[in-house]
C-alpha positions in Angstrom: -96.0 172.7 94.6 -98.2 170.8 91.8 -97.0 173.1 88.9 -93.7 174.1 90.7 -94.4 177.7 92.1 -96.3 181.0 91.4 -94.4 181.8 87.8 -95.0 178.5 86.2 -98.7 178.4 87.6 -99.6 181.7 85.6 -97.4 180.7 82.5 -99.5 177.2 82.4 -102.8 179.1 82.8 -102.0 181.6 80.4 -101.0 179.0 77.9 -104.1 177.1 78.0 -106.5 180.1 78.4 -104.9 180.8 75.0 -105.5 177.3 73.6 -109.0 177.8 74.4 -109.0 180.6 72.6 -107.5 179.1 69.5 -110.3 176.5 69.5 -112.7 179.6 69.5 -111.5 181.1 67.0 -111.7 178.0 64.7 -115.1 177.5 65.7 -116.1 180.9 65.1 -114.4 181.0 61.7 -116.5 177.3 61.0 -119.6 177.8 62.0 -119.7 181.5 60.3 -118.3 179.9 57.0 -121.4 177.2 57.3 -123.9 180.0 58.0 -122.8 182.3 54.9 -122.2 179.4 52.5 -126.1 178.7 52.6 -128.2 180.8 49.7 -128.1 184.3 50.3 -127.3 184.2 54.0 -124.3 185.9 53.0 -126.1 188.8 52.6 -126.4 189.2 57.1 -122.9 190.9 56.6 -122.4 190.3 60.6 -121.5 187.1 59.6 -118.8 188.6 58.0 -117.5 189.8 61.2 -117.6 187.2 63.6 -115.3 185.8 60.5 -113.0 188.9 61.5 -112.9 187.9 65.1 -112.5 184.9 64.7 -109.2 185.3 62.7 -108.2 188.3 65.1 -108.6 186.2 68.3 -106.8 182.8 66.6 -103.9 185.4 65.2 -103.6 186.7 69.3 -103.7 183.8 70.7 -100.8 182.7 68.9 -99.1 185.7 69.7 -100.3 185.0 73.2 -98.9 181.1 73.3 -95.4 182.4 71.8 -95.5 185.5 74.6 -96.4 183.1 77.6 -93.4 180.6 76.6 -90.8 182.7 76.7 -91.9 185.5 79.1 -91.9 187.8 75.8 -92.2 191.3 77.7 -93.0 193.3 74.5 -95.4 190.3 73.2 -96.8 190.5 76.1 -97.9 194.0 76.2 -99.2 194.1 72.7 -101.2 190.6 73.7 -103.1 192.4 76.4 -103.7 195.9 74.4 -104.8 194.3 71.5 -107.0 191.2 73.1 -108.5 194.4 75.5 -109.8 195.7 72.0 -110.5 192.4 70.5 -113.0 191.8 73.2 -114.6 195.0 72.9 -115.3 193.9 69.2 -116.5 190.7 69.9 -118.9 191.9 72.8 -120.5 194.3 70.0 -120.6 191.6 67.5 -122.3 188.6 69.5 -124.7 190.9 70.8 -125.4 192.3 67.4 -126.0 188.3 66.0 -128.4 188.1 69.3 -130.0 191.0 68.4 -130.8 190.5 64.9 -134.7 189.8 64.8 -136.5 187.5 61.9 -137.9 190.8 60.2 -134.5 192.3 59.8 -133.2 189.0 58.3 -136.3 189.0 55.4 -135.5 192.5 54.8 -131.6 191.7 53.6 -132.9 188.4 52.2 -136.0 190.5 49.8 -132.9 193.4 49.4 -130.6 190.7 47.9 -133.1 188.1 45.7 -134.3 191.4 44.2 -130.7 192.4 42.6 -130.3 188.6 41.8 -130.9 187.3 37.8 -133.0 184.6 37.2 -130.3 182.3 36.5 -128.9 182.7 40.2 -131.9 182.7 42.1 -132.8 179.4 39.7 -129.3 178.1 41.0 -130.1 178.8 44.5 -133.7 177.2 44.5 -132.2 173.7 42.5 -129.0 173.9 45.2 -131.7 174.5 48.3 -134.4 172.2 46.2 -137.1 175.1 47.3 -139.2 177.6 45.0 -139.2 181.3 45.6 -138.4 183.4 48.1 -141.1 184.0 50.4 -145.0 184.7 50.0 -145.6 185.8 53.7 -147.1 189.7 52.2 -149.9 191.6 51.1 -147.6 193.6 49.0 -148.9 192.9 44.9 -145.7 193.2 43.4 -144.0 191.0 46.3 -146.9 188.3 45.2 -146.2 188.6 41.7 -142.6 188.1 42.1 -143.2 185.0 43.7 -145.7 183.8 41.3 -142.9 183.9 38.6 -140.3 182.8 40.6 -141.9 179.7 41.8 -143.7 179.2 37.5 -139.8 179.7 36.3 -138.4 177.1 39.4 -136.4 173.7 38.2 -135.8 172.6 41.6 -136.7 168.7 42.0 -139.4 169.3 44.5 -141.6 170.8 42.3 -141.3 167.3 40.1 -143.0 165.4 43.4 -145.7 168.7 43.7 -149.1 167.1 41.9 -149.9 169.2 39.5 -152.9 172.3 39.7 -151.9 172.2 43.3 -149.3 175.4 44.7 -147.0 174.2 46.0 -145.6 171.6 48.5 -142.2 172.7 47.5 -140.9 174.7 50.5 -139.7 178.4 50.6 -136.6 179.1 49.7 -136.7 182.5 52.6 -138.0 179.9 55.1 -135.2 177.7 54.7 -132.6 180.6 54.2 -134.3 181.9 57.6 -133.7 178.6 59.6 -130.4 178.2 58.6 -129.9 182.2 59.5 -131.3 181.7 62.6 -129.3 179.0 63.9 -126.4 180.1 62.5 -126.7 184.0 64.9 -127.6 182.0 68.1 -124.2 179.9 68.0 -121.9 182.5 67.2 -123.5 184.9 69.0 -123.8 182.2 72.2 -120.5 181.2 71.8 -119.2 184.7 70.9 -120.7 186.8 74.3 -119.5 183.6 77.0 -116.2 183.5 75.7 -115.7 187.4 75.2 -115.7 187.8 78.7 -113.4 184.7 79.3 -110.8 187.6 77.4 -111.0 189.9 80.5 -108.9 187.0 82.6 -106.8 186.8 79.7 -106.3 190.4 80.1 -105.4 190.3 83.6 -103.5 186.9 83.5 -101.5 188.1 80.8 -100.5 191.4 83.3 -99.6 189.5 86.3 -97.6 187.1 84.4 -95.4 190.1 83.1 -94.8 191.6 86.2 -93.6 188.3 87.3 -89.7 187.5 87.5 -89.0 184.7 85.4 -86.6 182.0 87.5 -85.1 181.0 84.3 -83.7 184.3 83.1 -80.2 185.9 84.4 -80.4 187.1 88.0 -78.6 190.0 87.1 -80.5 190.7 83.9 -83.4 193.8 83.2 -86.4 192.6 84.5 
């Protein structure tokens, strides 16, 4: 047979299922990184735990690789318990970065510039090179806010903005909301197609074990 019988087909499936799931991990872990290391997009704490899956599924599917080498009975077991609850987690997260709507972001992102000094949110507007937050309300003190944010902004676009005129210089939410945005759609995509790719791990990982490995001791515990 092409991969020399019905043992070493579910050991070479299982091992690259969980090489798959390494590169997951590592692009779950990436692209979250990239999405919090942007302003105050650090403040969508889901972020935060696609990080935690992320890790979770890379640290598994080590233990999974190790396991499916050496027909690791025990390693085994605990591979399929904890991946079983590790997909349960990531299910909840992706669909929770899907689900996060554009009003629920400016909320965090209004919650967070408001506890921020000037120094910081004068940081964040040179880094972005964008004034302010966002002026998208009919709320007076959310107006006035801006209005000093964007008179006290150093960012170099507001060098380029002719002067008397407000302003040409983006907003700082705007961008932070972009960035945001396509940040939740990735790990969320990404997160909910290859959650369910962990059920066949699941099962792949129990038919394997139940398997007699030719290698071992004919005579040995099986």
């Amino acid at each position: 047979m092409v991969c020399g019988g019905g043992f070493a087909c579910s050991r070479n499936a299982l091992c690259a299922l969980n090489v798959v799931y390494v590169l997951v991990g590592l692009l779950l872990i990436g692209v979250a990184a990239w999405g919090k290391s942007f302003g105050i997009v650090s403040s969508i704490h889901i972020i935060g735990g696609v990080i935690a899956v992320g890790v979770f599924l890379l640290l598994i599917a080590i233990v999974g690789l190790i396991g499916a080498i050496n027909h690791h009975q025990v390693m085994l077991f605990f591979y399929m318990v904890i991946l079983g609850l590790v997909f349960l987690f990531q299910l909840g997260v992706s669909c929770s970065c899907l689900a996060l709507n554009t009003s629920r972001e400016e909320s965090l992102f209004r919650a967070t510039w408001d506890i921020l000094s000037n120094k910081t949110r004068n940081e964040i507007e040179v880094n972005l090179n964008c004034c302010g937050l966002l002026n998208n309300t009919n709320d007076p003190v959310a107006i006035r806010t801006f209005q000093m944010d964007y008179n006290l902004c150093t960012a170099m676009c507001k060098d380029n903005t002719t002067k008397g005129h407000v302003p040409s210089c983006p907003k700082c939410g705007e961008k932070m909301l972009k960035h945001s945005d396509e940040a939740l759609k990735i790990l969320g995509g990404v997160g909910l197609f290859f959650s369910f790719t962990e059920i066949l791990g699941v099962l792949l990982a129990m038919r394997y074990r139940n398997q007699k490995d030719p290698r071992a001791n004919p005579s040995a515990f099986l």
